[in-house]
C-alpha positions in Angstrom: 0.0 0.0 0.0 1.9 3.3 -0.8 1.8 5.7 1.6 1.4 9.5 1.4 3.0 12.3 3.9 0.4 15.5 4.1 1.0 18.5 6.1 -1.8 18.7 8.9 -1.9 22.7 7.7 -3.5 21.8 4.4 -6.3 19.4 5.8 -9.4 20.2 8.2 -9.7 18.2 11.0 -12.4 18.0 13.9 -13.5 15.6 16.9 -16.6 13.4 16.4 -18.9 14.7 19.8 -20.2 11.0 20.3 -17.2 8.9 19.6 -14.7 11.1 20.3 -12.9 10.7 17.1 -10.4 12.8 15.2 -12.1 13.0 12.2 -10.1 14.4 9.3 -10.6 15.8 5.8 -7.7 15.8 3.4 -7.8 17.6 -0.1 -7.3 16.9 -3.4 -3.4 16.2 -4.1 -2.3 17.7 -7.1 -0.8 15.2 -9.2 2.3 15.2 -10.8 4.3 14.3 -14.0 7.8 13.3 -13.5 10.8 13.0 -16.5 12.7 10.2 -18.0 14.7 8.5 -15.6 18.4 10.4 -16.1 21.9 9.6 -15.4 25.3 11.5 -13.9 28.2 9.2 -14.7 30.7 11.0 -12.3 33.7 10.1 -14.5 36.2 11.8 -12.4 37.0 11.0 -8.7 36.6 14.3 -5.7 35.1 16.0 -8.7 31.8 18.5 -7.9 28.9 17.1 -10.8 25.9 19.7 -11.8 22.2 18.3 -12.8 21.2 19.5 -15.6 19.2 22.6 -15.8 15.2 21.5 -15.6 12.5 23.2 -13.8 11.0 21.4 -11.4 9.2 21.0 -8.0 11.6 18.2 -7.1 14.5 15.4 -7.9 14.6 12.2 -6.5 18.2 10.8 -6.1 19.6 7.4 -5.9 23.2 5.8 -6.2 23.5 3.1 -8.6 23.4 0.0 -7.1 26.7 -1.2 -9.0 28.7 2.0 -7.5 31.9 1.3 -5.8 32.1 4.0 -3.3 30.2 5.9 -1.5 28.3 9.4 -3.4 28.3 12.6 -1.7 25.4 15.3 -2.6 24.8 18.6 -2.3 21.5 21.0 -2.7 22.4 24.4 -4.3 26.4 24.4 -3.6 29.1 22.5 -4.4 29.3 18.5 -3.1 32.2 17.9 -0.7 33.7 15.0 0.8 32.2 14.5 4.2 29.7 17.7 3.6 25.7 17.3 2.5 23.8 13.9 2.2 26.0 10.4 1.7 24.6 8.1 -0.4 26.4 4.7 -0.6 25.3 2.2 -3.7 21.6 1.9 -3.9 20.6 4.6 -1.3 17.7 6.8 -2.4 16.7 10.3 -1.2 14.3 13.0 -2.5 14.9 16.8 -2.2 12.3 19.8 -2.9 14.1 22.3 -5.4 12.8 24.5 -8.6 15.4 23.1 -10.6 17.5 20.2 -11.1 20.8 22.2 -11.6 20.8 23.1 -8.0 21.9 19.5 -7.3 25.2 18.6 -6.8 26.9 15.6 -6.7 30.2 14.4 -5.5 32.2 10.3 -6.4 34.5 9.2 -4.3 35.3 6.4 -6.8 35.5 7.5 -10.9 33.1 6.2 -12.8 29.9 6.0 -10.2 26.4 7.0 -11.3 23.6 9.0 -9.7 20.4 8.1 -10.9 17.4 10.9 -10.7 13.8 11.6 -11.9 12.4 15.4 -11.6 8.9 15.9 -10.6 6.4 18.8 -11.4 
């Protein structure tokens, strides 16, 4: 069953008098459209990797399960070693930008990818 985080400030919610219920009504979600599924091949090692330039409402990351080492990534400045969000092969995580070119990505092994799909 997938599962759907909603901010409690964008649904009404009350307590049933009788039962004693929280009784809650969520709105519509907007839905989304999301892009090919992209590649970076980080071809050089300790080198900082830009997405490229795509308007979105969001990117969600992963590191190819056949990496080597470990990814490093960064939202909206450079990736550094030891600095922003580690991601070691087959690690996934999702960050809310306006475009894709404010990720940043970091290999500590040459040749490792990092997979992403932009949402809207």
């Amino acid at each position: 069953m997938a599962k759907m985080r909603i901010p409690l400030a964008a649904a009404d919610m009350m307590v049933d008098e009788e039962s004693g219920a929280l009784l809650v009504e969520i709105p519509d979600v907007m839905p989304y459209t999301s892009g090919a599924p992209l590649a970076k091949d980080c071809t050089a090692a300790d080198t900082d990797y830009t997405l490229s330039a795509q308007a979105c409402r969001g990117v969600i990351v992963s590191a190819h399960p056949d990496n080597a080492g470990r990814l490093w990534v960064g939202v909206g400045a450079a990736a550094e070693d030891g600095k922003g969000t580690p991601l070691a092969a087959g690690d996934r995580v999702a960050y809310q930008v306006s475009n894709c070119n404010m990720i940043h990505v970091l290999a500590k092994s040459a040749g490792d990818d990092l997979c992403y799909n932009w949402v809207n």
